[in-house]
N, C-alpha and C positions, 0 to 999 in steps of 0.2 A: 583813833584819830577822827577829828570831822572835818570832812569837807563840803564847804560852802560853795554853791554855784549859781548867782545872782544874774545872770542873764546877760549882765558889762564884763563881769570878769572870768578867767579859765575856761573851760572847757562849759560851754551851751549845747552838745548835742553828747547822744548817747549813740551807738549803731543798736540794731536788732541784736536778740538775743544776750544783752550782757546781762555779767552775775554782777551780785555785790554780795559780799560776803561778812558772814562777822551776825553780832545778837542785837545790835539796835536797830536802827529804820531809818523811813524819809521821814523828814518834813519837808511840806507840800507848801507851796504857796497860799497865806491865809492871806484875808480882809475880807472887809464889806461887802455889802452890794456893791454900794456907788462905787468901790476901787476895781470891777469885776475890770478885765484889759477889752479898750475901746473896739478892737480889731480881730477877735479869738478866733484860733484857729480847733477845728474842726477835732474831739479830742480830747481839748485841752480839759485837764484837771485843777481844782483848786479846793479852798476850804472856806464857805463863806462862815465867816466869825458873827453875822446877823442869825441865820439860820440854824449854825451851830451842823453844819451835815456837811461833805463833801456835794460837790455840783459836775459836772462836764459840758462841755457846749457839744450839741448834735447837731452842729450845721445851721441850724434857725432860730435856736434856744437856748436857755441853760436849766439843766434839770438836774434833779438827785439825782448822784448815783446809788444804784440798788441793788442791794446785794441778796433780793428775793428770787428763786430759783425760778425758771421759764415755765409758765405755763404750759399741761397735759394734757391728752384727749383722754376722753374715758364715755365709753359707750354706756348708755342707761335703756331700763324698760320702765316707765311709772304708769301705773296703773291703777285707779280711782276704785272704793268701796261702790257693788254692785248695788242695783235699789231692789226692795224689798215687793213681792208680790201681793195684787192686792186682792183682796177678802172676796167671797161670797159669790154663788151662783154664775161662776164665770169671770173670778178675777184675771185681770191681764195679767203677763210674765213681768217679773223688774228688769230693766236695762241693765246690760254691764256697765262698769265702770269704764271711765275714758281709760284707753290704750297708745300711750305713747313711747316712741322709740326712736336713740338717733344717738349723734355724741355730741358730746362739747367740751371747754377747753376748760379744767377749773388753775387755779391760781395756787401755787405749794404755799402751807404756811394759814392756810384760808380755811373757816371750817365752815363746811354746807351744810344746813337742816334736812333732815327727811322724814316730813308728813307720811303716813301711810294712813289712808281713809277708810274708815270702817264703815264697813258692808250694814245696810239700814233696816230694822226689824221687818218682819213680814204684816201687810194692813191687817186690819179685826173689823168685823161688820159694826157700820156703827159708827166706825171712827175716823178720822181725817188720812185722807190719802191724796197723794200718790206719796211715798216716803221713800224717798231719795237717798242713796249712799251718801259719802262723806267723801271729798275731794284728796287726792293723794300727790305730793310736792315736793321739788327739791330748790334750796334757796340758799344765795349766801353773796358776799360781796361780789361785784362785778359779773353776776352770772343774772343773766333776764330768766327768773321766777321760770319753772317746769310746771306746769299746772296739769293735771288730770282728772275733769270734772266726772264727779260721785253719779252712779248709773241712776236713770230716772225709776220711780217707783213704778207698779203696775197699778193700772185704776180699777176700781169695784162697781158691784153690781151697780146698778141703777133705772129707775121708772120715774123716765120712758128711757131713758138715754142712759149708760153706764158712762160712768165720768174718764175723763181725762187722764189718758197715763203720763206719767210725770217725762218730763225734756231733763238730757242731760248727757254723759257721756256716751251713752244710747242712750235712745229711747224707751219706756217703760209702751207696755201692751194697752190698749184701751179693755176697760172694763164692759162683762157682759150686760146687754141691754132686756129691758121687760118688754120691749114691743121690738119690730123689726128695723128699727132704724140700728143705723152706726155710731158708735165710737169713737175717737178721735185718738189717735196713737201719739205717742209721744216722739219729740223729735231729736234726735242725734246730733252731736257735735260734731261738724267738720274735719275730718284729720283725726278724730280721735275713735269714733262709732257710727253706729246706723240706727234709721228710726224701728221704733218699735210699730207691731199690728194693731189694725183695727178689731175691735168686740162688736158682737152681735146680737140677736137671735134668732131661729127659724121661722118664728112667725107666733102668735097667737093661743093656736090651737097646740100647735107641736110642745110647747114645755121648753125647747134647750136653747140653754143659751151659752156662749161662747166667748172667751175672751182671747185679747190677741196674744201673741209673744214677741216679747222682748225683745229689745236689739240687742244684736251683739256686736264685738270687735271686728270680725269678718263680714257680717250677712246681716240684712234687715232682719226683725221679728216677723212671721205670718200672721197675715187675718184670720181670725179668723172665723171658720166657715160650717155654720151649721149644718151642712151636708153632710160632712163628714168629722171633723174633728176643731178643738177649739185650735189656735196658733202655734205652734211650734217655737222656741226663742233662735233667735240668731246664732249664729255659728261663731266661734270666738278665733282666735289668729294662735299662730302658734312660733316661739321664737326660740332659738338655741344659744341666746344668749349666755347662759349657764354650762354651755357644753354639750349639753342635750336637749332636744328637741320636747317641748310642752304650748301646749296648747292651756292661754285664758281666755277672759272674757265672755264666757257666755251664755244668751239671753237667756231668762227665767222663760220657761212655758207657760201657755197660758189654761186657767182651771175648766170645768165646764159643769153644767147645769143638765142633764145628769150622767152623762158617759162622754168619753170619747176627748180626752182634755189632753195636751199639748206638752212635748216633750221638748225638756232643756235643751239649749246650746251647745255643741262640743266646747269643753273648757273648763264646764265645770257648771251649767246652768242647772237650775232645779228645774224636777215635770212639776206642769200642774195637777191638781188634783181636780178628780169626779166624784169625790166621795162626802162625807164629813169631815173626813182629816184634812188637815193643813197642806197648803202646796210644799213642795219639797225644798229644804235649805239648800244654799249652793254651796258649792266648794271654797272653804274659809280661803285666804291670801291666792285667790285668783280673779276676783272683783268680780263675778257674775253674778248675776240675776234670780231672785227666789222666785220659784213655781208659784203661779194664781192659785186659789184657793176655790172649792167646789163647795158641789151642792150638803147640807141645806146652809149654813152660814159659817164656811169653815176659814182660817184667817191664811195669808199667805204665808210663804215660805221668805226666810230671809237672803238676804244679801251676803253673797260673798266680801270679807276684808280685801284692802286690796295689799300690794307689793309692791317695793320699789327694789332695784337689782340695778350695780354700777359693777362693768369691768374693766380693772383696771391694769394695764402692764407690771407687771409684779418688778419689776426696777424702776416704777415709779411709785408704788404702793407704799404710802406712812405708815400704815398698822395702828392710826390714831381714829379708836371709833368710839361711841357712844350709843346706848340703846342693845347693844347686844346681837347685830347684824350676824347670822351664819355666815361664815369666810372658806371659800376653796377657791380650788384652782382647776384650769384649764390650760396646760403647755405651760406659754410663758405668763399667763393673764391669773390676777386674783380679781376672786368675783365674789361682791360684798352682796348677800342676798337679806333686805329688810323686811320682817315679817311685821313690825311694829316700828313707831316712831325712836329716832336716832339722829347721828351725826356721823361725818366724817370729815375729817381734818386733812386736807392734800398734801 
């Protein structure tokens, strides 16, 4: 049986809670726009036959009605590709990568990109520096872009002046100097890292020279000081987002000219080197900073990759990813950990 209910005749209300019964449906009040009722009450359902969707009025408007599930929080760390240590006779440390953390709301049904920025080779005497990590991001409709800018390089030797260590998620180290002047450290992003040290020399007669370290996520890079040792890199942050406690980020140390050179960041930062050999690589998918590079033209150490890690409530968790994310858990939470670039789908 169908019953019609036209709004002039039978029964125009319904109370709460009733059934209807039985395998057919409503039909809804259709037409146009211009038939939308002059007066709507707060609620009201219809079908506009223009738009082809159902609408409701919310008090001020008429909108679609959506039947896309309520947006979720989900805590993230993004963390930017570390830069790369630069070359020779006292390269500075590279900056970690920017270190970001917080949550936000994605949207079910919505799939988010995720950048993971590669950690940027270590400098070579000779050749252009400061060499900067690779920015690390998560993106997707209705979410303002996560950026985590790529750790600034370490700068190289230089006469008279050792050049400029690269700006970026930290600071890269400024490179050692052939006379006693300073270097100029590289600077740190706001919110994300801290400047890199100043490079040096002792002077003239003395031979050493000194380069700074690196910033890291925790703690600026040191100058540094040919007194005693070339910079130390910055100390990196440590989060349990995963369940357990790990420390990244952190800055490359800076190399020296001829002993006495500058140890990595907690996090995962390369030492520099005093030697021939290459400053130290840092620790892959932690975004820190390769150790400077030492005496006589030895190249830096590289950059750590960086990582992006979402937790998610696992009764809100789709299981829809791309890229090949590691997946656990912690209690009630699944925690998507990206070593390389991906997706996930809310």
């Amino acid at each position: 049986m169908t019953a019609n209910i036209d709004g002039t005749t039978g029964i125009d209300k319904v109370q709460d809670n009733a059934t209807v019964s039985g395998t057919g449906g409503f039909t809804f009040p259709s037409g146009t726009t211009a038939e939308r009722p002059g007066s709507p009450t707060t609620g009201v359902i219809r079908y506009n036959t223009d738009e082809s969707t159902f609408e409701t009025y919310d008090g001020t408007t008429w909108v679609t009605v959506d039947t896309q599930g309520y947006p979720y929080s989900v805590e993230y760390l993004v963390v930017a590709g570390g830069g790369g240590g630069g070359a020779a006779y006292g390269g500075g440390g590279g900056g970690a990568g920017g270190y970001l953390t917080s949550t936000v709301s994605l949207i079910p049904a919505t799939a988010y990109t995720i950048t993971v920025g590669a950690g940027a080779t270590g400098g070579t005497y000779g050749g252009t520096h400061p060499k900067n990590g690779s920015n690390s991001s998560v993106s997707g409709t209705g979410l303002t872009t996560i950026t985590s800018i790529g750790g600034g390089g370490g700068g190289t030797y230089g006469n008279p002046v050792g050049t400029t260590g690269g700006s970026g998620g930290s600071g890269g180290g400024g490179g050692g100097s052939d006379s006693v002047a300073v270097s100029v450290a590289g600077s740190g992003t706001t919110g994300q890292g801290n400047n890199g040290g100043t490079g040096t020399r002792a002077g003239n007669s003395s031979g050493r020279l000194v380069g700074g370290g690196g910033g890291g996520a925790g703690a600026a890079g040191a100058n540094g000081n040919p007194a005693t040792e070339a910079g130390d890199g910055g100390n990196g942050l440590a989060s349990s987002i995963t369940g357990t406690s790990v420390t990244r980020a952190g800055g490359g140390g800076g190399g020296a000219h001829p002993d006495q050179a500058g140890e990595g960041g907690t996090g995962g930062g390369g030492d520099g080197s005093a030697s021939a050999s290459a400053g130290a690589n840092a620790t892959i998918n932690t975004g820190s900073g390769g150790g400077g590079g030492g005496y006589p033209s030895a190249s830096g150490g590289n950059g750590g990759s960086g990582v992006a890690i979402l937790k998610i409530l696992t009764s809100d968790y789709s299981g829809t990813t791309t890229g090949s994310p590691t997946v656990t858990t912690d209690g009630s939470y699944t925690i998507l950990t990206f070593t390389s670039s991906g997706s996930y789908t809310a």
